[in-house]
N, CA, C and O atoms as a CHARMM CRD file, in Angstrom:
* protein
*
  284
    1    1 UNK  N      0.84500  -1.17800   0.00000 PROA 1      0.00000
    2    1 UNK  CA     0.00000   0.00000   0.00000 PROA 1      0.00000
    3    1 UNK  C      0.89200   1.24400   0.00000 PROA 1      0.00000
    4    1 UNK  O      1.96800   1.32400   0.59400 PROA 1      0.00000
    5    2 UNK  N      0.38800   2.09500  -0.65000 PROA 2      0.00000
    6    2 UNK  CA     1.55300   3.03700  -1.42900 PROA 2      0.00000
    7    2 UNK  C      0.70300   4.27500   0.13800 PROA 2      0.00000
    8    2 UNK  O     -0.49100   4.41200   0.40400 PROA 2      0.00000
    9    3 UNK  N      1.85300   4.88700   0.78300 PROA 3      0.00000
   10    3 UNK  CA     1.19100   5.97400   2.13300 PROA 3      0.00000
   11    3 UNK  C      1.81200   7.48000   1.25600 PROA 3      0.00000
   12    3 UNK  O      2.99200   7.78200   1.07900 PROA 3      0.00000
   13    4 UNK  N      0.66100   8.18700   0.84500 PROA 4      0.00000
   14    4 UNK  CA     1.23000   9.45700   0.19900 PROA 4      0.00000
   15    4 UNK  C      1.28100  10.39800   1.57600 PROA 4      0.00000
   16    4 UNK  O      0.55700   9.97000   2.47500 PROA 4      0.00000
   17    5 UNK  N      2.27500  12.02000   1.97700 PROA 5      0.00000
   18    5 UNK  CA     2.39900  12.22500   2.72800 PROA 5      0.00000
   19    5 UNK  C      1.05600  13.79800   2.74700 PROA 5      0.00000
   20    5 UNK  O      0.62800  14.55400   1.87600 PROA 5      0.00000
   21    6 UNK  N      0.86900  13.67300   3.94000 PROA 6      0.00000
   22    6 UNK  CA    -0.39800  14.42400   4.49000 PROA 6      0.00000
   23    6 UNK  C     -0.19500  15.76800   4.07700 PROA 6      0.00000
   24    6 UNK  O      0.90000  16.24100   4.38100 PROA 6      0.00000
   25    7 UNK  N     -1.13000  16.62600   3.34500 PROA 7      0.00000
   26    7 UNK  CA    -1.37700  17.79100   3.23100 PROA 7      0.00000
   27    7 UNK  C     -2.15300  19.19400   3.89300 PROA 7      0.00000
   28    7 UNK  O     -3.06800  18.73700   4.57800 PROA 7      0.00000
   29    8 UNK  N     -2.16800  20.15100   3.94900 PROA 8      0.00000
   30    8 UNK  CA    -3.53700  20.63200   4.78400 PROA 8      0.00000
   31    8 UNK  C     -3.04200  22.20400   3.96700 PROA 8      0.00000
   32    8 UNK  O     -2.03000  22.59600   3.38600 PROA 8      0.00000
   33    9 UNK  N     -4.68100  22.91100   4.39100 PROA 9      0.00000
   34    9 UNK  CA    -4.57100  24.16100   3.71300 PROA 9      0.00000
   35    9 UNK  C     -5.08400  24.50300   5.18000 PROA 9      0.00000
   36    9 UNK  O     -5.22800  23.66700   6.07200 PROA 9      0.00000
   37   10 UNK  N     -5.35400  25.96600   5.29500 PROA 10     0.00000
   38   10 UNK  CA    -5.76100  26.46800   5.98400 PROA 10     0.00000
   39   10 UNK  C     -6.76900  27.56100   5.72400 PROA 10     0.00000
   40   10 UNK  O     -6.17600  28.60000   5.43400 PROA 10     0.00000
   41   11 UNK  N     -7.95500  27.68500   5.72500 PROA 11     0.00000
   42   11 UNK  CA    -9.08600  28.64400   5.28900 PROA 11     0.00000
   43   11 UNK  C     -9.80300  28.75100   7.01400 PROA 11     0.00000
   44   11 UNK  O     -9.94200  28.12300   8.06300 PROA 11     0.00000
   45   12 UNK  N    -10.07500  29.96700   6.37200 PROA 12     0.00000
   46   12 UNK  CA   -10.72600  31.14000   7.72500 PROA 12     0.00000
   47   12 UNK  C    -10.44000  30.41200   9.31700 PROA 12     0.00000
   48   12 UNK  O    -11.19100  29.95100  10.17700 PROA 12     0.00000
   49   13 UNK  N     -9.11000  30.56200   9.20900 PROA 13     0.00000
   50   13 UNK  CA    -8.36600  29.68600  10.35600 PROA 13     0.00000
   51   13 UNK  C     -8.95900  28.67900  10.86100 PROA 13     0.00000
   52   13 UNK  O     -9.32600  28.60500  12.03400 PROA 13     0.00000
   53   14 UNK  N     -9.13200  27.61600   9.79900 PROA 14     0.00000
   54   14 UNK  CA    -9.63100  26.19300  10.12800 PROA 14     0.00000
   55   14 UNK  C     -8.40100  25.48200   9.14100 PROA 14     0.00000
   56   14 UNK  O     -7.85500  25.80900   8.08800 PROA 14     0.00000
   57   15 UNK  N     -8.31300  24.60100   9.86600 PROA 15     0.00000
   58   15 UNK  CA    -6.88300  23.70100   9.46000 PROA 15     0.00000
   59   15 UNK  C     -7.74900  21.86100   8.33700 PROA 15     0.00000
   60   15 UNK  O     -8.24300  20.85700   8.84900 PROA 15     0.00000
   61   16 UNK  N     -7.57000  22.17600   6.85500 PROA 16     0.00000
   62   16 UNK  CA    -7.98600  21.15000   6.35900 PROA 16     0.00000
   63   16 UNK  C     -6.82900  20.36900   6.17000 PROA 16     0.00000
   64   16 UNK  O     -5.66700  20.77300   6.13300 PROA 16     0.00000
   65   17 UNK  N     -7.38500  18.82400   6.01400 PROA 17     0.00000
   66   17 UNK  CA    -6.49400  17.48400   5.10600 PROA 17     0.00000
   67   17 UNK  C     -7.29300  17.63100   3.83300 PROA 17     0.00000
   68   17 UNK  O     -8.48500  17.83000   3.59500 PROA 17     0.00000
   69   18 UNK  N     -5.94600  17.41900   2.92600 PROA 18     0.00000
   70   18 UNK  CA    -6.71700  17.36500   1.62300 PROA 18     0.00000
   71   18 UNK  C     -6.43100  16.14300   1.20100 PROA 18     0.00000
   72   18 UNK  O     -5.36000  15.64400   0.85600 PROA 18     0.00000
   73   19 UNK  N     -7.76800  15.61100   1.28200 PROA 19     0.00000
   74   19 UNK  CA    -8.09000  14.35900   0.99000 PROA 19     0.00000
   75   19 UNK  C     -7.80900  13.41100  -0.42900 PROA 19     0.00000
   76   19 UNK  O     -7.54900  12.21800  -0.58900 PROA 19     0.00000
   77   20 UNK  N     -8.01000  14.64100  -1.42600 PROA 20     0.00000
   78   20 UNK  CA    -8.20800  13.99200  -2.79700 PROA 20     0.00000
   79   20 UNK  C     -8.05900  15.09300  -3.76800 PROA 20     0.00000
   80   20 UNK  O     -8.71200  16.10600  -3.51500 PROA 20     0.00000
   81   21 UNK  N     -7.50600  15.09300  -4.57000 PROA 21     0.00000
   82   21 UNK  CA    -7.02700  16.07800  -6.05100 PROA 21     0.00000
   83   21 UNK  C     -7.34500  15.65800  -7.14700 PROA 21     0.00000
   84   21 UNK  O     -6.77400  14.66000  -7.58800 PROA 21     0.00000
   85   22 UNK  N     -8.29200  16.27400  -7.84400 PROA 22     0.00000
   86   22 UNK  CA    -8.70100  15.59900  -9.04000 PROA 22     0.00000
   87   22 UNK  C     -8.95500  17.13700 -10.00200 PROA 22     0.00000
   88   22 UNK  O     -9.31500  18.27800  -9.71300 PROA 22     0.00000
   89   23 UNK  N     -8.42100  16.20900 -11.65400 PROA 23     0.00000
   90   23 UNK  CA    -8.34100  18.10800 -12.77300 PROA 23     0.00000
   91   23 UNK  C     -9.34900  17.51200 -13.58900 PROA 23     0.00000
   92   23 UNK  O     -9.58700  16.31800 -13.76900 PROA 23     0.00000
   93   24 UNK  N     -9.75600  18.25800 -13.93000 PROA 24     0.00000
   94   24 UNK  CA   -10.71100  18.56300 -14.80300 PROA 24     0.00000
   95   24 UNK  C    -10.49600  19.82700 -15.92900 PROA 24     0.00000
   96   24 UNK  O    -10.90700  20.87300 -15.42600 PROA 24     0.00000
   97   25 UNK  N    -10.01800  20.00900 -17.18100 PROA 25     0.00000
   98   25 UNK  CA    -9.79800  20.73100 -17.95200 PROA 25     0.00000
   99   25 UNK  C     -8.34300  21.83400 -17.23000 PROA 25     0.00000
  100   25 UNK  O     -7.33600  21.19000 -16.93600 PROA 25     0.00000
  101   26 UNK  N     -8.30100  23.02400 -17.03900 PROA 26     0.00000
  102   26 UNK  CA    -7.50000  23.95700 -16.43300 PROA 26     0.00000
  103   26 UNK  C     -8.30600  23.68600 -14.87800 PROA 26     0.00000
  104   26 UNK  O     -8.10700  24.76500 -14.31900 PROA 26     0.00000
  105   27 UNK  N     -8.78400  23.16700 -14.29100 PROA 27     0.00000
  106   27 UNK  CA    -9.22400  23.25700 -12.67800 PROA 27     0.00000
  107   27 UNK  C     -9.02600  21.93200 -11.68400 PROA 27     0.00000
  108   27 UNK  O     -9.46900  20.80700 -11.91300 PROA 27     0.00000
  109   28 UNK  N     -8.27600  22.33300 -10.56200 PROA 28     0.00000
  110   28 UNK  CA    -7.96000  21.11000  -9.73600 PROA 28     0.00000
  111   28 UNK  C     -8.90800  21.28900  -8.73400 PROA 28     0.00000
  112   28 UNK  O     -8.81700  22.26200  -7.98500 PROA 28     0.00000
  113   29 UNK  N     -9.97100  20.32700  -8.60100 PROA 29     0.00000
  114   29 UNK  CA   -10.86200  20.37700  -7.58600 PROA 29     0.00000
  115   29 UNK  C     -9.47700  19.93000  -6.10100 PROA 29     0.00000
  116   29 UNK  O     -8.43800  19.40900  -6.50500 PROA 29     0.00000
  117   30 UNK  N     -9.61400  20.17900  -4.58300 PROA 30     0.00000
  118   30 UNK  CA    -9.28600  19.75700  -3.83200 PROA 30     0.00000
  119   30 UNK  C    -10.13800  19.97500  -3.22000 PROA 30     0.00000
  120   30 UNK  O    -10.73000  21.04700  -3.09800 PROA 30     0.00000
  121   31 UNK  N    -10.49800  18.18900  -2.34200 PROA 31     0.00000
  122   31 UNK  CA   -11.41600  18.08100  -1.52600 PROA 31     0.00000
  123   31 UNK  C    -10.92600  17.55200  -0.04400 PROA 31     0.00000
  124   31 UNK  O    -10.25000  16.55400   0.20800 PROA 31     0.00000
  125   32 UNK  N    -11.45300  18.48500   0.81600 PROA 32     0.00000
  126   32 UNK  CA   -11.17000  19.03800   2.30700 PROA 32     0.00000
  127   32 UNK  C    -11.95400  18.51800   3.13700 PROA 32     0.00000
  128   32 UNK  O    -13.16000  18.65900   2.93300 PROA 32     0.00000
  129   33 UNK  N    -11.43300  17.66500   4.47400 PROA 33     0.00000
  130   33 UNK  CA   -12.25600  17.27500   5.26400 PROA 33     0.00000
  131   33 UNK  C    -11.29800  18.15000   6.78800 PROA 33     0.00000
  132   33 UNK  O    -10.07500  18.10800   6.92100 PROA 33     0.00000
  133   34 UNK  N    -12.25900  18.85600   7.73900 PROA 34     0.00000
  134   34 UNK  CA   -11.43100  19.78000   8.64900 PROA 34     0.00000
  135   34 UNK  C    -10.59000  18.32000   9.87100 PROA 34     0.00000
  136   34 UNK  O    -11.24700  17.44800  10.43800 PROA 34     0.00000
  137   35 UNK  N     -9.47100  18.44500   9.93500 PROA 35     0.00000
  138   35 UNK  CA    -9.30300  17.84700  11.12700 PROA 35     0.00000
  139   35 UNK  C     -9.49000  17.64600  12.42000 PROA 35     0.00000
  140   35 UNK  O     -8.90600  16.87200  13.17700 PROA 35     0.00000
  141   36 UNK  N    -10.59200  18.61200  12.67700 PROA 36     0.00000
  142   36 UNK  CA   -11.45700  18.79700  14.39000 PROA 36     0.00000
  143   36 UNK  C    -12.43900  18.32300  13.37300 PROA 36     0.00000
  144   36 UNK  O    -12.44300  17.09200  13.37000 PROA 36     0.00000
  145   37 UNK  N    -12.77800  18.52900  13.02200 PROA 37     0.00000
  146   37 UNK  CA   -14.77300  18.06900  13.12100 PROA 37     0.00000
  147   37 UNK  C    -14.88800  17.17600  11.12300 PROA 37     0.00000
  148   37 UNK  O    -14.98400  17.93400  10.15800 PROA 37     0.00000
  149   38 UNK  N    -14.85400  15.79100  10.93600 PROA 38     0.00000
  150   38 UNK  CA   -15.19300  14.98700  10.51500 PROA 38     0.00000
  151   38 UNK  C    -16.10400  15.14200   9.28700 PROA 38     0.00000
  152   38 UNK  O    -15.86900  14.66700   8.17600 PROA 38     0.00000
  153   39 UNK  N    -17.24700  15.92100   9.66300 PROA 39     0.00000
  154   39 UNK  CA   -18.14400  16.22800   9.29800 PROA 39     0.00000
  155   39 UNK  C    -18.76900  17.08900   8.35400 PROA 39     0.00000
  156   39 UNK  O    -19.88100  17.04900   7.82700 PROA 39     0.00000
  157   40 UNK  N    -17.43500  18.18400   8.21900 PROA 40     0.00000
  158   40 UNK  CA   -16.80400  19.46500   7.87100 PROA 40     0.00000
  159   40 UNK  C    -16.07000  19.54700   6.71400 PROA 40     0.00000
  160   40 UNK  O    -14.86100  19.73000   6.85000 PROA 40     0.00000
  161   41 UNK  N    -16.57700  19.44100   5.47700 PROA 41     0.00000
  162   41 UNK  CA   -16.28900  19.10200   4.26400 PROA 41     0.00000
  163   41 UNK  C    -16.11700  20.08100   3.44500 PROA 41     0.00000
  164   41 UNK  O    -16.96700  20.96500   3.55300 PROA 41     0.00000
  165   42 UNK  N    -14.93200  20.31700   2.28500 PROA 42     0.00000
  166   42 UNK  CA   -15.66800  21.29100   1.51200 PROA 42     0.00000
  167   42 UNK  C    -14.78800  20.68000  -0.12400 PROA 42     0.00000
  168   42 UNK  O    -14.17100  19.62600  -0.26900 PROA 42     0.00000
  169   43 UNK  N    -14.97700  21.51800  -0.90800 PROA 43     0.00000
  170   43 UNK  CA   -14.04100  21.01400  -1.96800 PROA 43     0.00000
  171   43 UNK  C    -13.97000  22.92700  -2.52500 PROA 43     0.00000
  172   43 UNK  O    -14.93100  23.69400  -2.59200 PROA 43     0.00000
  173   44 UNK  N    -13.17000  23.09300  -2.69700 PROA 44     0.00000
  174   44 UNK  CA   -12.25500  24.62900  -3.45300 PROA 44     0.00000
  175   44 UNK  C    -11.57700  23.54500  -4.85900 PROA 44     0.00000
  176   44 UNK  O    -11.56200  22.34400  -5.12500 PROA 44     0.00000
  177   45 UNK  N    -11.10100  24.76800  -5.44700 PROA 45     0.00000
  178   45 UNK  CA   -10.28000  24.29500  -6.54000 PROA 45     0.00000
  179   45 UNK  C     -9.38900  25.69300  -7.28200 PROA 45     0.00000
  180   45 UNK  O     -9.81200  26.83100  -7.48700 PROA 45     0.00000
  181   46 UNK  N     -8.25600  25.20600  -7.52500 PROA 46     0.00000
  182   46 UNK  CA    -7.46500  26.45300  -8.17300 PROA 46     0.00000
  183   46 UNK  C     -7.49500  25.95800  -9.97100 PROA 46     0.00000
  184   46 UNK  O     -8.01400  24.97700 -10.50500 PROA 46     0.00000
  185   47 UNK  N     -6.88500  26.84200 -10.42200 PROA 47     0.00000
  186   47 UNK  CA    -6.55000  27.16300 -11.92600 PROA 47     0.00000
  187   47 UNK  C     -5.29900  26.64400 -11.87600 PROA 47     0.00000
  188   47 UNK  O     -4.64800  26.69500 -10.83200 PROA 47     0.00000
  189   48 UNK  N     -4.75900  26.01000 -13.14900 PROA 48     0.00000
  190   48 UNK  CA    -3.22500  26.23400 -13.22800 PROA 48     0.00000
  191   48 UNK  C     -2.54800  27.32800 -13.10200 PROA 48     0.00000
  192   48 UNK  O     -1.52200  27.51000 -12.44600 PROA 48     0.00000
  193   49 UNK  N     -3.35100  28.31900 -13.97300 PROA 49     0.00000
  194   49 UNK  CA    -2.17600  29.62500 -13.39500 PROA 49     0.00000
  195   49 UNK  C     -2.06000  30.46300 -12.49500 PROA 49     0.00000
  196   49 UNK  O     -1.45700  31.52000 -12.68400 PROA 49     0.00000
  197   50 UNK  N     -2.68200  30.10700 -11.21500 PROA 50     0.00000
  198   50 UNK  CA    -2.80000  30.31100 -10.06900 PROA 50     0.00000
  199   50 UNK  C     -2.89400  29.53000  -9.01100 PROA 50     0.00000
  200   50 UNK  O     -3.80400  29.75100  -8.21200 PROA 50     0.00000
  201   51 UNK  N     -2.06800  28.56700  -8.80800 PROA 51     0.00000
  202   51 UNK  CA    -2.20700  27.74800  -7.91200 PROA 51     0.00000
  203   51 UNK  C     -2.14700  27.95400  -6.12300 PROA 51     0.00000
  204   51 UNK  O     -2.09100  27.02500  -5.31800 PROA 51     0.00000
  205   52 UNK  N     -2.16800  29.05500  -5.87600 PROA 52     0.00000
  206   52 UNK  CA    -1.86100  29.85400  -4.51700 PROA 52     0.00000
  207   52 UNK  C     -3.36500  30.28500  -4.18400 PROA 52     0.00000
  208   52 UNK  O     -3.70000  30.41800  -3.00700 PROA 52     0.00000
  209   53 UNK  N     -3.85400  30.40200  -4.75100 PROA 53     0.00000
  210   53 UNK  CA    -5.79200  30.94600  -4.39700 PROA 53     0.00000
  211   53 UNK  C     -6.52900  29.99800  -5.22900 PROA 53     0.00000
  212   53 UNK  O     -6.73000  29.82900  -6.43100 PROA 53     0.00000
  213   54 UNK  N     -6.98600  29.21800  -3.68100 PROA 54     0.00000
  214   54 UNK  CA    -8.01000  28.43400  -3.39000 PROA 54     0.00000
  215   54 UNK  C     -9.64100  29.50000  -3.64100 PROA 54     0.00000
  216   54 UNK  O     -9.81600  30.42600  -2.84900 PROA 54     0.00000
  217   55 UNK  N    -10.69200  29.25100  -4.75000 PROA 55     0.00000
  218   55 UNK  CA   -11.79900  29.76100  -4.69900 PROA 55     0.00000
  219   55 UNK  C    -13.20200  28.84600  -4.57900 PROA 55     0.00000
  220   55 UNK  O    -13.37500  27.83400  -5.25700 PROA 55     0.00000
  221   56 UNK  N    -13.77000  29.14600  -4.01300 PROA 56     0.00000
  222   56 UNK  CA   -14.96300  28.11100  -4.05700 PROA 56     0.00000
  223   56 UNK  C    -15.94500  28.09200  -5.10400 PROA 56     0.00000
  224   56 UNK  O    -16.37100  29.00700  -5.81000 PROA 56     0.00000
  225   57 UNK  N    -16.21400  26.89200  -5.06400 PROA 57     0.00000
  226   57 UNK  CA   -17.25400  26.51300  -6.38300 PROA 57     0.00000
  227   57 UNK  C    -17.96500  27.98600  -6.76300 PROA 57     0.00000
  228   57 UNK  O    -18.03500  28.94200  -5.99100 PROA 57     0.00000
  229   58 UNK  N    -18.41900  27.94400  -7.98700 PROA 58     0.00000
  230   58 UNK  CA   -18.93100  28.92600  -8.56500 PROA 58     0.00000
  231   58 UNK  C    -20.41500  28.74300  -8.49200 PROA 58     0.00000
  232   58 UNK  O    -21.13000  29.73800  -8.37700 PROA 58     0.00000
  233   59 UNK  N    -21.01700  27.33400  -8.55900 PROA 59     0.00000
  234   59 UNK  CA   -22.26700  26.94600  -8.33100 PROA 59     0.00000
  235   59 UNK  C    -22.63900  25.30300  -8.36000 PROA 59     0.00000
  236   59 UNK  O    -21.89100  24.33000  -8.46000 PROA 59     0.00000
  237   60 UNK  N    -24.19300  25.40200  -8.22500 PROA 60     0.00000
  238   60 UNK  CA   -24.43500  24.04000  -8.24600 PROA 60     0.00000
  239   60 UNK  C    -23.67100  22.91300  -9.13600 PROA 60     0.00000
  240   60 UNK  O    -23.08300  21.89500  -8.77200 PROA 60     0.00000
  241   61 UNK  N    -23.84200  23.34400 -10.16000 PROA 61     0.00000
  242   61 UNK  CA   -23.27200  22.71000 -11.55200 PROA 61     0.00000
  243   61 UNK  C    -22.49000  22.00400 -11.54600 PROA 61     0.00000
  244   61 UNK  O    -22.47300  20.79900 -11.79700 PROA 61     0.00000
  245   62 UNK  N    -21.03700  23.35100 -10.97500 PROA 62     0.00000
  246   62 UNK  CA   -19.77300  23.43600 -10.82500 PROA 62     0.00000
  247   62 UNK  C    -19.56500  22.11700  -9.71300 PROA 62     0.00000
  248   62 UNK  O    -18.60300  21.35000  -9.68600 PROA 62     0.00000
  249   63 UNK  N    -20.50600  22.10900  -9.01100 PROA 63     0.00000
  250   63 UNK  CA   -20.50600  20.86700  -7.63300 PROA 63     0.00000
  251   63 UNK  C    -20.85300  19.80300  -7.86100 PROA 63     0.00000
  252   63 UNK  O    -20.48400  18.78300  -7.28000 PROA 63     0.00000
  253   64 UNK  N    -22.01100  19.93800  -9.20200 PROA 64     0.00000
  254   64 UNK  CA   -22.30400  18.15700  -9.67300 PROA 64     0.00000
  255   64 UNK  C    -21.00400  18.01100 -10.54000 PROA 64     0.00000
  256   64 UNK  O    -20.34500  17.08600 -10.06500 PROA 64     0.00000
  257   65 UNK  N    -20.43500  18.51700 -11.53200 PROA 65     0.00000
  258   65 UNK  CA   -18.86800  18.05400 -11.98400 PROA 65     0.00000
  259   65 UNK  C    -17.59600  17.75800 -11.13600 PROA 65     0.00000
  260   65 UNK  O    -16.80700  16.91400 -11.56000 PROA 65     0.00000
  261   66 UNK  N    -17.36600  18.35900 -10.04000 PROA 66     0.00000
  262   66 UNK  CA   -16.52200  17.95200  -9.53800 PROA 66     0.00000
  263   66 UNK  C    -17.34700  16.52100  -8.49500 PROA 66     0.00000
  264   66 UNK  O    -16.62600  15.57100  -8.19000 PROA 66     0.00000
  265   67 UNK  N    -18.21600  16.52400  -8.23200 PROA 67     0.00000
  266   67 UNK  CA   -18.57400  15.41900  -7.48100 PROA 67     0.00000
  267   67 UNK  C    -18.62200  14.05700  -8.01700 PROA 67     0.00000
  268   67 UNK  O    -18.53200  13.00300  -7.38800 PROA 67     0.00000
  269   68 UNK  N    -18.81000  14.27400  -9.53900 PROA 68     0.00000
  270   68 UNK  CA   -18.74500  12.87000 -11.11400 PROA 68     0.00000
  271   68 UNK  C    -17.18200  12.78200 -10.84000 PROA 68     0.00000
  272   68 UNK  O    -16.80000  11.76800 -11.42300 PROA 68     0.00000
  273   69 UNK  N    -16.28100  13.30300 -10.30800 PROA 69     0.00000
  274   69 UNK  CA   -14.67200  13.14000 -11.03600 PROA 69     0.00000
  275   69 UNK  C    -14.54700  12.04900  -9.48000 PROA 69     0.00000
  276   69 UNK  O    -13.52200  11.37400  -9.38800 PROA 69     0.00000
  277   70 UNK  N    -15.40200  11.96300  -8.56200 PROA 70     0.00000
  278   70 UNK  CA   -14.89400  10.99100  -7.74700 PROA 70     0.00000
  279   70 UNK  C    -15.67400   9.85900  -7.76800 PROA 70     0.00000
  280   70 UNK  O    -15.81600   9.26500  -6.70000 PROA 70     0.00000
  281   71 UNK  N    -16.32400   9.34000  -8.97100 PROA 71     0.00000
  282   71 UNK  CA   -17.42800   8.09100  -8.73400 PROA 71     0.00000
  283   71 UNK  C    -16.56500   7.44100  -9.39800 PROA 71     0.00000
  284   71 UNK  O    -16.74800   6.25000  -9.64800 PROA 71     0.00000
């Protein structure tokens, strides 16, 4: 079993693991589960040519496509 090493971002001083990285055209969904609370999910995604700003989904849509890239 291949152990990749642990990541985390940090948004509105909450400390995420990023669970899973998946691209889709120019956009890397990363999907965030908070390390206090389980429950506490989100998925952001950057551009290639900006990989330093994390923005959140733009809309529903945007949330059923990145949610197909993990089935």
């Amino acid at each position: 079993m291949n152990e990749r090493p642990v990541e985390y971002v940090l948004i509105d001083n909450i400390k995420y693991e990023i669970v899973m990285e998946k691209t889709l055209n120019d956009k890397t969904y990363l999907y965030l589960t908070n390390v206090n609370d389980d429950k506490d999910m989100l998925i952001r995604k950057y551009t290639h040519d900006n990989k330093e700003i994390l923005k959140p989904l733009d809309n529903d849509k945007e949330f059923e496509e990145a949610m197909k890239l993990i089935d």
